[in-house]
Structures are given as structure tokens and as C-alpha cells.
C-alpha angles and dihedrals in degrees: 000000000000117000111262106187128009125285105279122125088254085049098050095043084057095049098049088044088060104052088046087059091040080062102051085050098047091054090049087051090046092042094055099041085065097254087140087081119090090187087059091045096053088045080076083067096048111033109262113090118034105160088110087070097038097054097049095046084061094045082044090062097030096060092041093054101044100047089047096054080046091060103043083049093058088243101111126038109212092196086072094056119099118243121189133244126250127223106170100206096042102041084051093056091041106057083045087061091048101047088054091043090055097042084052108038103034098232154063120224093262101053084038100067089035088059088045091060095064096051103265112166095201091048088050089057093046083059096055096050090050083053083051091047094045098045085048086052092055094043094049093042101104088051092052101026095100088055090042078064101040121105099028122191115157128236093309116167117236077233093062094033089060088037096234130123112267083238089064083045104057081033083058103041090051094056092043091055096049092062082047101051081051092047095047086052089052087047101049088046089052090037109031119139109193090186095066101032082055094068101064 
């Protein structure tokens, strides 16, 4: 989460107390947009369901634009705000691991602990085997430390990798999700599976 005040201990109570409440309002949103299901979260995957992406293409926007209006506006500082950093190697089999991991599993570890909240068991036993994953990832470290470092190439932005403005970005992203969002009606017409959407 962005800065919001300067660093001081009130302003950094407020900020941490923000992004606390931002939280609480993103698994709510998560919660009532269905992401609880793990049947409506693998739907993404075959066709039936594509509200996930859907849903993060707009936050997607939405948070593009509007930090970006924020910006322009002086009231947000982009500098403050945190970029990660990128590792080729390890972001590409990372995002592999996670991709299984979500196929299989039926959730991310956002929606995961959104569906544990609610008491999902299924949700409850993704969890554990993130813990196991994580606790293997510690033990393992010194042996793939040197390849968690490899392919460094610091907290660039996809904007200034493709050498364009972030205003023809967003600009570019937005066109490209509104073909998706056209695309992902045509899919979950072709695809769809009323015996399962029922069911959430």
C-alpha cells in the first residue's frame, strides 16, 4: 500500500490502520463476488466462469487510472509507492508453481484465506499445504538461494520495459480488457456448465 502521510509515528499508525481497513474491504469484496468458490475460481481455467478475470482486470483499471488521476493531481507521490522487484527465472517458475497450485487447488492465497473465513474446509486444507510449501521453501533456501537471485533486474515498471508513457499503457491495457471481457462472454456462452454455476 501507497504512503499516505509523511513518516512520523501518527502517520504511520494511520497508514497501517488504512491499509488494515482497505483489507477488511478487499476480502469482503472478494467474499461477495463468489471467490470463495473454488468451483467459480477454476471456471477462469475452462471456460465457464470468468468473472475472476473479470473482476481483476477492473481492479486492474481502476487502480491504473486512478492512481494515475491522483498523481497528476499532487496527491499521490508515485515515487512512494513500492515496485517489485523482478528476478526472470524466478518470477517465471513462480508464477508456474502458482498456476498449478491454483488449477489444483482451486485457489490463490487471497481468495484462500477469504474462503477460510467462512469456514471452507477445502479452503482450511489449501492453507496447510501453503504453510508446507512455505516451511519446505525456508528449509531448501540455502540450496536455491543463488537461483532466487539470478536474472536481476530491479523494480522496472512493464511501461518502461516496452518504452512507452504509463498514460499509453493504461490506455493499452484498457483496450486490451475490453476484448477480453468480450472474449470471456463468448467463452462462458460456449462453455457454460449450469450444473456447477448453480451451485454458488
Amino acid at each position: 500500500m501507497a504512503p499516505i502521510l509523511a513518516a512520523t509515528e501518527t502517520a504511520q499508525f494511520i497508514n497501517l490502520l488504512s491499509a488494515f481497513l482497505v483489507g477488511i474491504g478487499f476480502g469482503f469484496a472478494l467474499e461477495q463476488a463468489g471467490f470463495s468458490s473454488s468451483r467459480k475460481l477454476t471456471g477462469m481455467f475452462y471456460g465457464y466462469d470468468a468473472t475472476v478475470l473479470k473482476v481483476f482486470f477492473t481492479a486492474a483499471i481502476v487502480a491504473m487510472i486512478g492512481s494515475r488521476i491522483l498523481s497528476s493531481m499532487g496527491l499521490l507521490d508515485m515515487d512512494l509507492v513500492f515496485h517489485n522487484h523482478y528476478y526472470i527465472g524466478p518470477a517465471i517458475t513462480g508464477g508456474i508453481i502458482m498456476g498449478a497450485g491454483f488449477i489444483m487447488g482451486g485457489f490463490c492465497p487471497g481468495t484462500g484465506i477469504s474462503a477460510a473465513a467462512i469456514g471452507k474446509i477445502d479452503a482450511f486444507v489449501f492453507l496447510l499445504g501453503g504453510a508446507l510449501g512455505a516451511f519446505l521453501f525456508a528449509e531448501t533456501y540455502p540450496l536455491i538461494q543463488d537461483f532466487l537471485g539470478s536474472g536481476y533486474r530491479g523494480p522496472v515498471k512493464l511501461s518502461a520495459s516496452l518504452g512507452v508513457s504509463d498514460t499509453v499503457f493504461i490506455f493499452g491495457v484498457t483496450v486490451i480488457a475490453v476484448g477480453m471481457f468480450w472474449l470471456a462472454e463468448k467463452a462462458e456462452k460456449k462453455f457454460a456448465r449450469p450444473d456447477i454455476t448453480k451451485e454458488y
